[in-house]
LONU-637908 format. One record per atom (N, C-alpha, C): residue in three letters; atom name; x, y, z. Coordinates in pm, 1 decimal, always signed. Layout:
N
r	a	u	v	w
Ala	CA	X	Y	Z .
...
//
This chain:
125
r	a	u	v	w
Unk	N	+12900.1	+7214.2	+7399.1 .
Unk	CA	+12765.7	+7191.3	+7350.0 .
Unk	C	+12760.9	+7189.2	+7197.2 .
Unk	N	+12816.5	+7254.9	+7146.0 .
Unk	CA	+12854.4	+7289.9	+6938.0 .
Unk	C	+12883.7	+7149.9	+6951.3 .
Unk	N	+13032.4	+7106.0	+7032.3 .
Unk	CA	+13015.2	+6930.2	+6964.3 .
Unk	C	+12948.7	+6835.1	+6972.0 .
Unk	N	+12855.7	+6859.5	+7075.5 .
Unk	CA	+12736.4	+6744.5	+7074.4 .
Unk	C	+12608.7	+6778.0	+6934.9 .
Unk	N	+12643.2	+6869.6	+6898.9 .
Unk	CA	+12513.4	+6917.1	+6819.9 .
Unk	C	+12601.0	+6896.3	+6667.9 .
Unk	N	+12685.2	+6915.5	+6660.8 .
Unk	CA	+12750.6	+6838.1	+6538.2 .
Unk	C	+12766.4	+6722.5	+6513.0 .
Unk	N	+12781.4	+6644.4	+6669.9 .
Unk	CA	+12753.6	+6492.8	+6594.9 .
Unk	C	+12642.6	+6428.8	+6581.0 .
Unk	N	+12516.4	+6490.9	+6682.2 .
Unk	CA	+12395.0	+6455.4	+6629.0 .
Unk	C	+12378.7	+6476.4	+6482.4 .
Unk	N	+12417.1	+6578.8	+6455.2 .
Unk	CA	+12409.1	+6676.5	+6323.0 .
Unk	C	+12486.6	+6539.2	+6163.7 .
Unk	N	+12557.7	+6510.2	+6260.5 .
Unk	CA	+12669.0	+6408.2	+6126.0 .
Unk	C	+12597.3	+6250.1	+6163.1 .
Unk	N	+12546.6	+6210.7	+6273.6 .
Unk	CA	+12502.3	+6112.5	+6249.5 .
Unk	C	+12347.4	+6105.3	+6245.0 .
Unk	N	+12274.2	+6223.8	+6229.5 .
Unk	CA	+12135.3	+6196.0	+6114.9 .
Unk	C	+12186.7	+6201.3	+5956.3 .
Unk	N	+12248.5	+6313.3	+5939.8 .
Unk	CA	+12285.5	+6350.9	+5770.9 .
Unk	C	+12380.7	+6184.2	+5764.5 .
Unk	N	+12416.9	+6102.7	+5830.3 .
Unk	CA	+12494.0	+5971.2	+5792.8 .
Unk	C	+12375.0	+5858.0	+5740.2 .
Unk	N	+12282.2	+5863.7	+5866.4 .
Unk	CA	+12193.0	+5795.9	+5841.4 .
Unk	C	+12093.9	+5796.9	+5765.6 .
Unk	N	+12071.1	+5913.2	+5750.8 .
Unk	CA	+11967.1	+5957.1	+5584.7 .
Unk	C	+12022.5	+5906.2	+5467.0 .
Unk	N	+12177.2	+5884.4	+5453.1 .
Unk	CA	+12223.6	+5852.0	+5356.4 .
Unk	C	+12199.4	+5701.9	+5359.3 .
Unk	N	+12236.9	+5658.7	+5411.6 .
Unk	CA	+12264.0	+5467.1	+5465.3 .
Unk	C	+12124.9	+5452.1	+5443.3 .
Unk	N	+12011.0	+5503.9	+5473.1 .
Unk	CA	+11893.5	+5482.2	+5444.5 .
Unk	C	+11814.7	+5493.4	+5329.5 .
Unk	N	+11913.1	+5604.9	+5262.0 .
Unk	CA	+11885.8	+5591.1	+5147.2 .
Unk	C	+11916.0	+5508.3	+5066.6 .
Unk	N	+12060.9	+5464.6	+5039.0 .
Unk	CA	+12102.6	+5377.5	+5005.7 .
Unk	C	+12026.3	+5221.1	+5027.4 .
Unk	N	+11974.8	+5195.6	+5156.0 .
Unk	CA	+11918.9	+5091.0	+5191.6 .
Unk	C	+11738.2	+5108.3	+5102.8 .
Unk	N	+11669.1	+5207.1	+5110.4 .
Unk	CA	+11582.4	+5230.2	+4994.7 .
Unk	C	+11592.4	+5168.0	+4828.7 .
Unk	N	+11702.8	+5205.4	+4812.2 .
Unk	CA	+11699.8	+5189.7	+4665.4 .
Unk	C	+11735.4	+5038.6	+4682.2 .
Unk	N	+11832.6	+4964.8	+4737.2 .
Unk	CA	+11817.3	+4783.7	+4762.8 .
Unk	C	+11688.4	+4746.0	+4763.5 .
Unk	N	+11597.1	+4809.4	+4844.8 .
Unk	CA	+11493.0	+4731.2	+4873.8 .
Unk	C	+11386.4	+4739.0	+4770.5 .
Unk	N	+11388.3	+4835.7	+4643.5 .
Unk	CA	+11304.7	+4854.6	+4560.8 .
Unk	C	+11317.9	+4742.3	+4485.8 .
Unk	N	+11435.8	+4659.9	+4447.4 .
Unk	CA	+11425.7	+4577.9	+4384.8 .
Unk	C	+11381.2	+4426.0	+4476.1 .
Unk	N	+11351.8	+4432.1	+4552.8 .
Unk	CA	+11292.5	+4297.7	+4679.1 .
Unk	C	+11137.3	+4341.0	+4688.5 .
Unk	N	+11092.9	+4475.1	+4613.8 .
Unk	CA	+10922.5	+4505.3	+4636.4 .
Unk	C	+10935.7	+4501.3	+4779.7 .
Unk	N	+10975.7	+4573.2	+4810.2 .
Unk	CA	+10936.4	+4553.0	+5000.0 .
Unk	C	+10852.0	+4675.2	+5028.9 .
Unk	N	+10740.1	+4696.2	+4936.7 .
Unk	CA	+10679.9	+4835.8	+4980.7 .
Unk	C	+10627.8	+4892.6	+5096.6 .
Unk	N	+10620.0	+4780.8	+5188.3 .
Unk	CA	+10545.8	+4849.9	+5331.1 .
Unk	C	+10681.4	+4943.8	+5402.5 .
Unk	N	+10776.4	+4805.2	+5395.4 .
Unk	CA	+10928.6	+4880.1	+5444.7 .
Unk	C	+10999.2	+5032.1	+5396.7 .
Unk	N	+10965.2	+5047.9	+5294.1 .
Unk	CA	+10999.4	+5144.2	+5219.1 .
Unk	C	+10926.8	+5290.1	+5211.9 .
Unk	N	+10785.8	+5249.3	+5205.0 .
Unk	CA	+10692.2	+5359.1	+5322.1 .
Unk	C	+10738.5	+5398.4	+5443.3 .
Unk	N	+10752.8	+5323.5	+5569.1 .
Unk	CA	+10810.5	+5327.6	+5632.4 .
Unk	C	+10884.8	+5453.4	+5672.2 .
Unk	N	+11023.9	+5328.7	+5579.3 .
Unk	CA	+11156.6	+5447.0	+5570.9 .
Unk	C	+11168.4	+5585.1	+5515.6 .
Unk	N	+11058.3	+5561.9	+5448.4 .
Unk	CA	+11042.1	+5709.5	+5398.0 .
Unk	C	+11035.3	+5817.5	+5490.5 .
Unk	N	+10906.4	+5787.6	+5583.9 .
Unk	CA	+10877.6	+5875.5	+5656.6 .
Unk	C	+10975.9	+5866.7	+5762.5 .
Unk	N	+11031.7	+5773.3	+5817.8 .
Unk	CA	+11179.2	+5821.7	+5897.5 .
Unk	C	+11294.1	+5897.2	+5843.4 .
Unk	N	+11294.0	+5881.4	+5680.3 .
Unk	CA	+11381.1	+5968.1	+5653.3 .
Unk	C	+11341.2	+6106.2	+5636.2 .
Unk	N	+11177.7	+6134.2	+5664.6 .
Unk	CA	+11124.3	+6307.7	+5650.7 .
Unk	C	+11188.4	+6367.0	+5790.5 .
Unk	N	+11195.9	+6244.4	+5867.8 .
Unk	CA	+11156.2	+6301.2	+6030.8 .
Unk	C	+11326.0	+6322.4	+6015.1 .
Unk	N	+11442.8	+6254.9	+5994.3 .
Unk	CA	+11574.7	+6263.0	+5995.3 .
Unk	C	+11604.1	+6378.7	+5897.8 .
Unk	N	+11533.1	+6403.6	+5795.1 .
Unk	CA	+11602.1	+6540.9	+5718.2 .
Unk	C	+11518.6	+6666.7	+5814.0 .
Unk	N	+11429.9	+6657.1	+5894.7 .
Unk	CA	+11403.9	+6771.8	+5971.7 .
Unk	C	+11481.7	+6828.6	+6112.9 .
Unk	N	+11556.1	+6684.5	+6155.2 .
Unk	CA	+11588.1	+6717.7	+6268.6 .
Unk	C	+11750.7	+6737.9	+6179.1 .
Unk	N	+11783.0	+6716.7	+6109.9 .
Unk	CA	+11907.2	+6692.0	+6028.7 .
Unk	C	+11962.8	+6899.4	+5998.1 .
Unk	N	+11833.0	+6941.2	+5988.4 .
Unk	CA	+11809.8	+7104.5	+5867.2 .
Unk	C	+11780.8	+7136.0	+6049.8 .
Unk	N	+11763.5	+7107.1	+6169.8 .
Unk	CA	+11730.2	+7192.9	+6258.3 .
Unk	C	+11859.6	+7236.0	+6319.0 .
Unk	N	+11949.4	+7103.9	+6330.2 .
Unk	CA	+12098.7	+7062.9	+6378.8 .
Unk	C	+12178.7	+7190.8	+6337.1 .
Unk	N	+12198.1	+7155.3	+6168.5 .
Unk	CA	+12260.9	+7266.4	+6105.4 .
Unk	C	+12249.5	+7345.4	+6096.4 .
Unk	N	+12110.4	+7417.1	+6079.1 .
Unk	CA	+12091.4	+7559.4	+6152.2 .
Unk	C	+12143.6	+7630.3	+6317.0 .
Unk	N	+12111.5	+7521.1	+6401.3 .
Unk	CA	+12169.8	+7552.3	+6461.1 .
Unk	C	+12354.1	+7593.1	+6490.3 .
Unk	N	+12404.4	+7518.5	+6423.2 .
Unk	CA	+12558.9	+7530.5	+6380.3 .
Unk	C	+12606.9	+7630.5	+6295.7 .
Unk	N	+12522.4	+7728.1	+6260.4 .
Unk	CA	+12573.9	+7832.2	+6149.6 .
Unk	C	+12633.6	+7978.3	+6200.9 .
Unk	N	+12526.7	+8032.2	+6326.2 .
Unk	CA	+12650.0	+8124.1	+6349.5 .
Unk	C	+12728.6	+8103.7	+6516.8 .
Unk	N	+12718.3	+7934.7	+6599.0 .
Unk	CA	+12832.5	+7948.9	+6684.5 .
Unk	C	+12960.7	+7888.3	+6571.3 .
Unk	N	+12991.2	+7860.3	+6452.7 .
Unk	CA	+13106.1	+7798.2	+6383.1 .
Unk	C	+13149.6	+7925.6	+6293.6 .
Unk	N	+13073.7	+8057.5	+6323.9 .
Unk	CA	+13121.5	+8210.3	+6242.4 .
Unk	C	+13096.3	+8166.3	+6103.3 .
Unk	N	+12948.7	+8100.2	+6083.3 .
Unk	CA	+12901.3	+8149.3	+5910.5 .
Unk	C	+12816.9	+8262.9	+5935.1 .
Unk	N	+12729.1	+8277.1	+5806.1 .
Unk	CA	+12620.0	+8321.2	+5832.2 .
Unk	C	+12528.2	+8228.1	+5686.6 .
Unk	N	+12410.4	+8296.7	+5726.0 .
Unk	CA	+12316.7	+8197.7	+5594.0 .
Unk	C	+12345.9	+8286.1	+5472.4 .
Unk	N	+12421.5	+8374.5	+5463.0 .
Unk	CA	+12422.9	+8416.5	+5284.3 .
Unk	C	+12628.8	+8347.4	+5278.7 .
Unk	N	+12639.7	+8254.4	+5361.0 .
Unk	CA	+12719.6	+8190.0	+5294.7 .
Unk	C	+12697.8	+8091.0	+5184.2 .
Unk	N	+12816.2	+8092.1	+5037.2 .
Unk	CA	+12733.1	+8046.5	+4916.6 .
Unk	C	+12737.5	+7905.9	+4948.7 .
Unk	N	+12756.4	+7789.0	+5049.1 .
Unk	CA	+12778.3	+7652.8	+5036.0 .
Unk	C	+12602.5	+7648.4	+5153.7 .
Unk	N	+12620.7	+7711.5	+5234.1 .
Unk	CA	+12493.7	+7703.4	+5340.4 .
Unk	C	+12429.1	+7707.2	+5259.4 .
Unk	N	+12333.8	+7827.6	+5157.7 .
Unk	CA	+12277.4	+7844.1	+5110.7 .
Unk	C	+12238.5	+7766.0	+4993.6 .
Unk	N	+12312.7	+7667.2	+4903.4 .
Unk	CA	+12345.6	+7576.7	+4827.9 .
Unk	C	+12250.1	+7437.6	+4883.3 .
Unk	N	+12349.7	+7442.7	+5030.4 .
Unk	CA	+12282.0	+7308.9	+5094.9 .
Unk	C	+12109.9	+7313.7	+5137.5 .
Unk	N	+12087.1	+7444.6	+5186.2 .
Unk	CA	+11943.3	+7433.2	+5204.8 .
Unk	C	+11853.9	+7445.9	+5080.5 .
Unk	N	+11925.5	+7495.5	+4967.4 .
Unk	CA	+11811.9	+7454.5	+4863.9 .
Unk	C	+11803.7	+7277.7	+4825.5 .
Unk	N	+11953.6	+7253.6	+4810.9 .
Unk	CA	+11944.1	+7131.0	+4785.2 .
Unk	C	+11827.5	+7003.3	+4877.6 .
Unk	N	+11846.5	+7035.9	+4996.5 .
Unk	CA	+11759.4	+7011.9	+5098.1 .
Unk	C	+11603.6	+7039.9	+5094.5 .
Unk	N	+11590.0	+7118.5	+5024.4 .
Unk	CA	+11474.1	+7172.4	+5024.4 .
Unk	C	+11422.7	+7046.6	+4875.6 .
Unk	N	+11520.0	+7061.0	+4801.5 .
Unk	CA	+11472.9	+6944.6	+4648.5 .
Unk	C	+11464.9	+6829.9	+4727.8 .
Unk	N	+11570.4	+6794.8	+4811.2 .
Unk	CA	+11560.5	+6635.0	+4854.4 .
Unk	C	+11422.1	+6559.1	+4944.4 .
Unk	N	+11368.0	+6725.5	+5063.1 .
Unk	CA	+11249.2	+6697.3	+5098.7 .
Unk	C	+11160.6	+6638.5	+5013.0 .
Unk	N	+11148.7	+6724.3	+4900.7 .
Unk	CA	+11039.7	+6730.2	+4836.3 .
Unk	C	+11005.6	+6660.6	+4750.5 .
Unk	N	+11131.3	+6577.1	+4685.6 .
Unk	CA	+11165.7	+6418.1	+4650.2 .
Unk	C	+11103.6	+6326.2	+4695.1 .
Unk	N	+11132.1	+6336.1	+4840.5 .
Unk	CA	+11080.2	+6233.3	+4924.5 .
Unk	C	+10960.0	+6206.3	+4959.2 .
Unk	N	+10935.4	+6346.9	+4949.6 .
Unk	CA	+10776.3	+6335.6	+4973.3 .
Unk	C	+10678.8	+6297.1	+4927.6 .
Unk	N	+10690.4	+6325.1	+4787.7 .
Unk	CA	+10645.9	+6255.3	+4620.7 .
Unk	C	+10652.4	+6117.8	+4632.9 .
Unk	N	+10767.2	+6086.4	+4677.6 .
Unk	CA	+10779.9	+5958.0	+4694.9 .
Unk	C	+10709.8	+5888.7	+4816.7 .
Unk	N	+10690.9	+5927.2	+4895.1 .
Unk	CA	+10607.8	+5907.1	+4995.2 .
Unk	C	+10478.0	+5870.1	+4948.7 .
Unk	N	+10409.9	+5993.3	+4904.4 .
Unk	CA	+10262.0	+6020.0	+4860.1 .
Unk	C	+10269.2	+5925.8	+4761.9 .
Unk	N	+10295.8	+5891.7	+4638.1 .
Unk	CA	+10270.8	+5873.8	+4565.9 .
Unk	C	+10320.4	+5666.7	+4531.4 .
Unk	N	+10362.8	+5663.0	+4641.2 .
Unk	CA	+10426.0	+5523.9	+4653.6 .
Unk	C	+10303.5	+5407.4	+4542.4 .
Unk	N	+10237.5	+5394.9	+4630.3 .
Unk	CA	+10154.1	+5325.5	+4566.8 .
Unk	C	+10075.8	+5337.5	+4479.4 .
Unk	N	+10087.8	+5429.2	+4400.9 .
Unk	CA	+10016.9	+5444.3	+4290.6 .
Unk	C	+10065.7	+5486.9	+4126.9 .
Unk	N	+10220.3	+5468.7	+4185.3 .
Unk	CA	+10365.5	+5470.0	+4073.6 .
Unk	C	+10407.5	+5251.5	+4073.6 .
Unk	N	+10365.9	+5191.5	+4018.2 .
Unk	CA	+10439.8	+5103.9	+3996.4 .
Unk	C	+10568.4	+5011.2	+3912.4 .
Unk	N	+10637.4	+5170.9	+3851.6 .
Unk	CA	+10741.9	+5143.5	+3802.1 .
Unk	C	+10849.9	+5196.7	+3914.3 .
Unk	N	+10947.8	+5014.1	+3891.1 .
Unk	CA	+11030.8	+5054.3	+3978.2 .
Unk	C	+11188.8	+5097.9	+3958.0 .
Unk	N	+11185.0	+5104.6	+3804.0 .
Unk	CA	+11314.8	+5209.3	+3758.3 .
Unk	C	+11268.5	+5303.9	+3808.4 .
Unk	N	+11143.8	+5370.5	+3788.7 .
Unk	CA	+11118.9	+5531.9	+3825.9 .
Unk	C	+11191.0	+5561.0	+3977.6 .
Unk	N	+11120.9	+5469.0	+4061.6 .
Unk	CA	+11187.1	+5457.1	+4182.6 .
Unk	C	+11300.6	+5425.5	+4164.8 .
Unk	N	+11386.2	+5355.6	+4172.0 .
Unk	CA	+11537.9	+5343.6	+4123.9 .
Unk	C	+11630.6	+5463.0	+4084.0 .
Unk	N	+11529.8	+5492.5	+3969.7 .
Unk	CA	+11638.2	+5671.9	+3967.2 .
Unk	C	+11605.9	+5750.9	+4076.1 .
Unk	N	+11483.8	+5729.2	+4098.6 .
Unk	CA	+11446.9	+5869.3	+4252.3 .
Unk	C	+11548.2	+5851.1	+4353.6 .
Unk	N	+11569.7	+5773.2	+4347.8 .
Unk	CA	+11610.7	+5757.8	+4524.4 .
Unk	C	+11777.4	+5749.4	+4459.8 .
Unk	N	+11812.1	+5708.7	+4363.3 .
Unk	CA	+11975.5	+5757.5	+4323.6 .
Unk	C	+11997.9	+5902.0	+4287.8 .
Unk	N	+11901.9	+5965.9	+4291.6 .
Unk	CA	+11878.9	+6097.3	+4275.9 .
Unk	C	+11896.3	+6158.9	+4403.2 .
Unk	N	+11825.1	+6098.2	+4483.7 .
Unk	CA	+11868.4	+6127.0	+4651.6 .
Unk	C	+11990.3	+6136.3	+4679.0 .
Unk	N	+12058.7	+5996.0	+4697.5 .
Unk	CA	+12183.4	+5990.9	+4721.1 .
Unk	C	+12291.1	+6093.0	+4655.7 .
Unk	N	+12245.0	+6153.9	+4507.6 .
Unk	CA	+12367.4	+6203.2	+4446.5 .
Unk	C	+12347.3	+6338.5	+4533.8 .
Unk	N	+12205.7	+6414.4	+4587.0 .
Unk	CA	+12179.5	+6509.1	+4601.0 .
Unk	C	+12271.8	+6540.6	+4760.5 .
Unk	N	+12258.4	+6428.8	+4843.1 .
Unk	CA	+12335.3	+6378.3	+4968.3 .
Unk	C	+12471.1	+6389.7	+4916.0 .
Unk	N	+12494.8	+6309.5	+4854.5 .
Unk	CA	+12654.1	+6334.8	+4861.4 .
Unk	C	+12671.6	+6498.4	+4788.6 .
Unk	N	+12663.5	+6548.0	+4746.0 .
Unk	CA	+12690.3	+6721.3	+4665.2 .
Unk	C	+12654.1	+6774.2	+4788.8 .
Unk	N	+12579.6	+6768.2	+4897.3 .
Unk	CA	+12561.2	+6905.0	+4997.0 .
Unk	C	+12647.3	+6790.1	+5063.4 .
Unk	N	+12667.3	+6686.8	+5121.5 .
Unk	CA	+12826.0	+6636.6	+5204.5 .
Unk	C	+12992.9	+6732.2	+5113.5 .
Unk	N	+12955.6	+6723.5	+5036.3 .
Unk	CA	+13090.6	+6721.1	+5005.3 .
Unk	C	+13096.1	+6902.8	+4965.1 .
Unk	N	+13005.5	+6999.4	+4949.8 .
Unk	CA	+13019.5	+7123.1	+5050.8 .
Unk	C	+13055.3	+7135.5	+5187.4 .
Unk	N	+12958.8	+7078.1	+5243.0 .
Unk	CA	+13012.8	+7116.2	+5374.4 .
Unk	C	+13137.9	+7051.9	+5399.8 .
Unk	N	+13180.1	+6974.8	+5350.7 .
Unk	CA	+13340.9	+6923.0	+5372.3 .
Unk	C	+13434.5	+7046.4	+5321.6 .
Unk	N	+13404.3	+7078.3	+5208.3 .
Unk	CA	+13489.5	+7143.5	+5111.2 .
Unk	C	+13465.0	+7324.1	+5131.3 .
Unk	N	+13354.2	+7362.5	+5239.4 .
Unk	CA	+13332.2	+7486.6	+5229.3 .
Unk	C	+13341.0	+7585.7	+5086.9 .
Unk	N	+13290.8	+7506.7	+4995.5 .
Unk	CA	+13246.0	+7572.4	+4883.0 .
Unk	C	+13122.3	+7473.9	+4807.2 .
Unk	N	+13096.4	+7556.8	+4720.5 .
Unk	CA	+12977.7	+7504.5	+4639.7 .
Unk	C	+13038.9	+7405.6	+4555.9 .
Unk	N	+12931.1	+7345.1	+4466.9 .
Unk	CA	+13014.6	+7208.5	+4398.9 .
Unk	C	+12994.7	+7239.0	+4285.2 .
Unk	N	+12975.7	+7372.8	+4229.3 .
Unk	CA	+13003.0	+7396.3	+4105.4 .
Unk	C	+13137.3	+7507.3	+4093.9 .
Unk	N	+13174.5	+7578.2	+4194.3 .
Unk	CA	+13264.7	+7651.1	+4199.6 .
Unk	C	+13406.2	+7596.8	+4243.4 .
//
């Protein structure tokens, strides 16, 4: 059962990324309905994404005051809240560098909690 819940677990956190990535393409095509959208599929994928991994923390023998867990859910916690801004505020921001850095801001934030949990340490240590 742990491996079915890890790969759900690796293929939302895959697809949040790919989606993100696919976000920031589409800012430059103005595709704003699409991009609304995706937004809110990517709230619903970072929730079921943070439920997955919780669940995986103590059958894999962590606990949450491990320093990379703990790392990742703040980071998680910035990336929600990124998104959300971005969500809300879609239409009433019409610069689309602003958007452009947001959402490469995403991705960098995605790849630094990937490459903890790969590396079982933090990405400053």
């Amino acid at each position: 059962m742990i491996d079915v819940i890890k790969f759900i677990h690796l293929l939302l956190t895959l697809s949040l990324l790919g989606s993100t990535f696919f976000c920031l393409i589409l800012i430059y095509f103005q595709q704003n309905d699409l991009i609304k959208r995706l937004n809110r599929i990517m709230l619903w994928l970072l929730v079921f994404a943070v439920l997955t991994g919780t669940l995986l923390v103590y059958p894999k023998h962590y606990t949450f005051h491990t320093n990379w867990i703990q790392a990742a859910y703040i980071l998680v916690f910035l990336f929600g809240t990124l998104l959300s801004l971005l969500a809300v505020f879609r239409k009433k921001r019409p610069w689309r560098w602003l958007s452009g850095i947001s959402y490469f801001f995403l991705i960098i934030l995605l790849i630094v909690i990937i490459h903890d949990a790969v590396t079982k340490t933090t990405f400053l240590l």
